[in-house]
Each structure stands twice: as structure tokens, then as C-alpha cells.
C-alpha positions in Angstrom: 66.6 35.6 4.8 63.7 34.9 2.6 60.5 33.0 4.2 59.0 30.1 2.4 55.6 29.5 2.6 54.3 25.5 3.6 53.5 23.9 0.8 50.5 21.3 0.6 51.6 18.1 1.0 50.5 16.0 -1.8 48.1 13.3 -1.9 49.4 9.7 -1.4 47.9 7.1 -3.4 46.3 5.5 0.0 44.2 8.9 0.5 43.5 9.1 -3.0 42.4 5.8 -3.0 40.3 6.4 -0.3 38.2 9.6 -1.7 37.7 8.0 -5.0 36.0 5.1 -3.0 33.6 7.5 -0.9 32.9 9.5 -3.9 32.4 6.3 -5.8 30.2 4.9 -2.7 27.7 8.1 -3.0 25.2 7.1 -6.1 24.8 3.7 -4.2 23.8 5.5 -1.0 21.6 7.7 -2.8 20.4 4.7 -4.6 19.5 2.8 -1.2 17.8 5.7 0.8 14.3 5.1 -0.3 14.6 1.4 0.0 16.1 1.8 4.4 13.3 4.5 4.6 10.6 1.9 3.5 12.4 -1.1 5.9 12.5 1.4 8.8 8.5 2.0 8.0 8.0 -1.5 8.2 9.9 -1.9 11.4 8.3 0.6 13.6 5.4 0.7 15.8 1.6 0.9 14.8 0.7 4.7 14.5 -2.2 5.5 16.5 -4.3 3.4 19.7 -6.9 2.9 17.0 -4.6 0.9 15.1 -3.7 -1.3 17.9 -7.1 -2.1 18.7 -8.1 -2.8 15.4 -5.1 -5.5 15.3 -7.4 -6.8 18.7 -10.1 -7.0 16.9 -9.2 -8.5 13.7 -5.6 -9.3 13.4 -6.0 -12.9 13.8 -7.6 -13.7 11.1 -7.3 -15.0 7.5 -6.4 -11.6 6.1 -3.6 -9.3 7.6 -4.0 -5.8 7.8 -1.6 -3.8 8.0 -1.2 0.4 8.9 -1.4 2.7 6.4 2.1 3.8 6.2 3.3 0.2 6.6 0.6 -1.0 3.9 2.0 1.9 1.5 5.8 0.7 2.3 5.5 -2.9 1.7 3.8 -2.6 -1.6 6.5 -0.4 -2.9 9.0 -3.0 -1.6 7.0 -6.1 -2.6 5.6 -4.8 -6.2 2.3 -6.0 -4.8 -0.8 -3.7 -5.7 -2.3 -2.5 -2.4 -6.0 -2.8 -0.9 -6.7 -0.1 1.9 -10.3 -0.8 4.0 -11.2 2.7 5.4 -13.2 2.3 8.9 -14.7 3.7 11.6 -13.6 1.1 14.8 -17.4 1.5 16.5 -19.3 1.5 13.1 -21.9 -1.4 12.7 -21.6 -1.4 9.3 -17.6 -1.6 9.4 -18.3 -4.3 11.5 -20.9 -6.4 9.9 -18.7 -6.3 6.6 -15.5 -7.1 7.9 -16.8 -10.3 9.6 -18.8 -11.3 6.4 -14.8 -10.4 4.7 -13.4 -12.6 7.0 -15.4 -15.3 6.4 -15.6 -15.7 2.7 -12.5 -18.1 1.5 -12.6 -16.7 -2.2 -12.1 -13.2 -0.9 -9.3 -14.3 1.5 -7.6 -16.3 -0.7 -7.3 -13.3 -3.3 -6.2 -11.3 -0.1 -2.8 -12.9 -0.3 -2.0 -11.4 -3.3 -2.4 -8.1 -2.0 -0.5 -6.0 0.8 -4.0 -5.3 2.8 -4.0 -1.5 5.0 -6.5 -0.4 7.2 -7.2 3.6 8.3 -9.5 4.0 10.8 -11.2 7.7 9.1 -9.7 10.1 11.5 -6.7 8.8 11.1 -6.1 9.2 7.3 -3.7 11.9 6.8 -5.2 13.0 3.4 -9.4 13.3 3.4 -9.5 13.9 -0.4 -6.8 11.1 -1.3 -8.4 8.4 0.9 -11.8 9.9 0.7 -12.1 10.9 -3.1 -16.0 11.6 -3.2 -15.6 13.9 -0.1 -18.1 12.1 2.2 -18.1 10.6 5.1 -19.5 7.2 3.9 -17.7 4.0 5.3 -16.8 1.1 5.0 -14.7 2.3 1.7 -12.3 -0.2 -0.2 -9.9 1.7 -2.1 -7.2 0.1 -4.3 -3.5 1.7 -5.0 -0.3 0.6 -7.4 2.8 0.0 -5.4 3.9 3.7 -6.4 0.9 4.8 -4.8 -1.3 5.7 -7.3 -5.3 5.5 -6.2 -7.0 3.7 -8.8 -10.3 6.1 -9.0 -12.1 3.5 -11.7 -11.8 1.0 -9.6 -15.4 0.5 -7.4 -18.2 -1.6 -5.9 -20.5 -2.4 -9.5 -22.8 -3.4 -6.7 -23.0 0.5 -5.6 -23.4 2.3 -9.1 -26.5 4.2 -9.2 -25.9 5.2 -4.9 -24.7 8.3 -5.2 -21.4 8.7 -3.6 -21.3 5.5 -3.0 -19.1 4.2 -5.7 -15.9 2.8 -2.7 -18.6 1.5 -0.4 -18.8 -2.5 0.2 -21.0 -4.4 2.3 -20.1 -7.7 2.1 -16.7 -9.9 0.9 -18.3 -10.9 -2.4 -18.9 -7.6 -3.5 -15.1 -7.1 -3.3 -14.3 -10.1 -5.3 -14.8 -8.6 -8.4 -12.4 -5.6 -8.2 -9.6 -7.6 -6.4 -9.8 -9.7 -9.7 -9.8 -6.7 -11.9 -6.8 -5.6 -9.9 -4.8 -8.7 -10.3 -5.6 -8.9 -13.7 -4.7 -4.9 -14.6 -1.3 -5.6 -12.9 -0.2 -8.9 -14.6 -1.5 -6.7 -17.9 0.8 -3.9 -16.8 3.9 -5.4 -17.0 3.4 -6.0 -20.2 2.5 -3.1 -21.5 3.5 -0.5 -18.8 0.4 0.9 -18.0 -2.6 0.1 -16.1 -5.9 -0.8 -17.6 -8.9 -2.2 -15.3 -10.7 -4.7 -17.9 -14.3 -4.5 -17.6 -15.2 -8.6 -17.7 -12.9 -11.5 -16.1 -13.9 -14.9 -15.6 -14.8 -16.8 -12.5 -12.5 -18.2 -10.9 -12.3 -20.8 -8.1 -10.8 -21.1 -4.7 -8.2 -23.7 -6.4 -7.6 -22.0 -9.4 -6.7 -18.5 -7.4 
């Protein structure tokens, strides 16, 4: 007697149904993996005891600061351009500038229109990106696009001719300037889809921000 072999059983339309559904699911998973990586970002804890106890220090005030890795995240999510104070959590002069920051009502007002991070120095996981004239200097205001981009034209007019000194503020209306050119360069961009940091803006006021 001659054995037959078992043959596959063919695929109902139910089963079929159900890997053209999966297979059709996959671009939209692949699609939404960046965007759960950036909420999960968002969602967890501050990264280092530094962080915390800058939050102490400062997180009750007019501008919120968030951690670098949160800072990055939102901005990508939000389209916002980002603003990232680099510190040193027992330096007077990161001190002295953040409460003159914190108390100047143009500066903060202009804040809202920005996702705001703060590093302590130690803490910044890449010196040369976060520290682009390789020197310990601080406090350093550094401005990014959403994608991430450091925007290396943008510094303190206030510093030019102090070598090295180019990302170093000491007060909040020194910063007014560049968060201006920043809003400016990114209303500009969507435009024309690609950033340019005008040299000369007009003055605005608090009610006109």
C-alpha cells in the first residue's frame, strides 16, 4: 500500500485575513517607535541627584527647566526650538545669572516659547557637542532645532572679542537677543526650509511677545 504524505492544509480566509492585517500593521509600528521612545523620555525620572537639586533650587520659578534628555524629547515632539543652560550647581557665577534670568519678565516671557534644558557640566554626555569651544567656561546658553541640531552662530554679541567666550551669559538681557533671533530663524524656516539667524530684529515688548 502506497503512503501519502500530509499535505498543508490551506489557508482559510480568517488566517489570511489576519496576516495581511499584521503585515499591513508593521509600517505604522515602525512609523510610531520614535514618537513612544520620546513619550517614555518624557515620562521617566530625572537622570542624575544634580538634576533633582537643581529642580530645588530653581524649579519654581517663571521658567521650567527641564533635563537634557527630556529637553531634547519634547522639542522633537513639540516643534519647539530648544535653549539648554549648561551649569555648574555650586558656581557663583551660575548662580548670579540665573537669578538675574529669573527675574527679568522679557526674558521669561520669551522662555515660553522654548522647551528650556539644563546640564549640570559633568553631566553632559558629549563635551564637544555641549561644550563646542572645548573649555570649561560656564554659564553657557546653547540653542538647538527640534532635530537636534546645535546652532554654532548663535552667541552672546555681549562676549565677542572674549576669547572663548562666545556661549557665555551673565545676565537675562544679554540672552534676549539670541532667543529673538531664534524665534525669528524658526518662523523663517518654515518657509523656506532652512535656518538662517538674521543679524538685526526689532524690539519688542513684554505685550507684543
Amino acid at each position: 500500500q502506497k503512503r501519502t504524505s500530509p499535505s498543508t492544509p490551506a489557508a482559510t480566509p480568517a488566517s489570511t485575513s489576519r496576516l495581511t492585517s499584521i503585515s499591513g500593521s508593521l509600517p505604522l509600528i515602525t512609523m510610531l517607535l520614535p514618537t513612544l521612545s520620546i513619550i517614555l523620555t518624557l515620562l521617566a525620572p530625572a537622570s542624575s541627584s544634580s538634576d533633582e537639586h537643581f529642580q530645588v533650587l530653581y524649579g519654581n520659578g517663571p521658567i521650567t527647566f527641564q533635563t537634557l534628555d527630556r529637553a531634547h524629547a519634547e522639542s522633537d515632539l513639540t516643534g519647539k526650538p530648544m535653549m539648554l543652560l549648561a551649569h555648574k550647581l555650586h558656581c557663583p557665577a551660575c548662580k548670579a545669572f540665573l537669578s538675574d534670568l529669573l527675574a527679568n519678565d522679557v526674558a521669561a516671557a520669551l522662555a515660553r516659547k522654548f522647551v528650556v534644558g539644563a546640564v549640570e557640566r559633568a553631566d553632559a554626555p558629549d563635551k564637544k557637542k555641549y561644550f563646542p569651544s572645548d573649555v570649561d567656561i560656564v554659564p553657557r546658553v546653547l540653542f538647538f532645532t527640534p532635530d537636534g541640531t546645535l546652532v554654532r552662530n548663535l552667541t552672546n554679541v555681549a562676549s565677542r572679542g572674549k576669547r572663548n567666550h562666545e556661549y557665555v551669559y551673565e545676565s537675562g538681557a544679554e540672552l534676549i537677543r539670541p532667543m529673538r533671533q531664534m524665534l525669528a530663524a524658526m518662523a523663517a524656516r518654515g518657509a523656506k526650509g532652512e535656518l538662517q539667524v538674521p543679524e538685526l530684529l526689532p524690539k519688542l515688548t513684554v505685550a507684543e511677545l
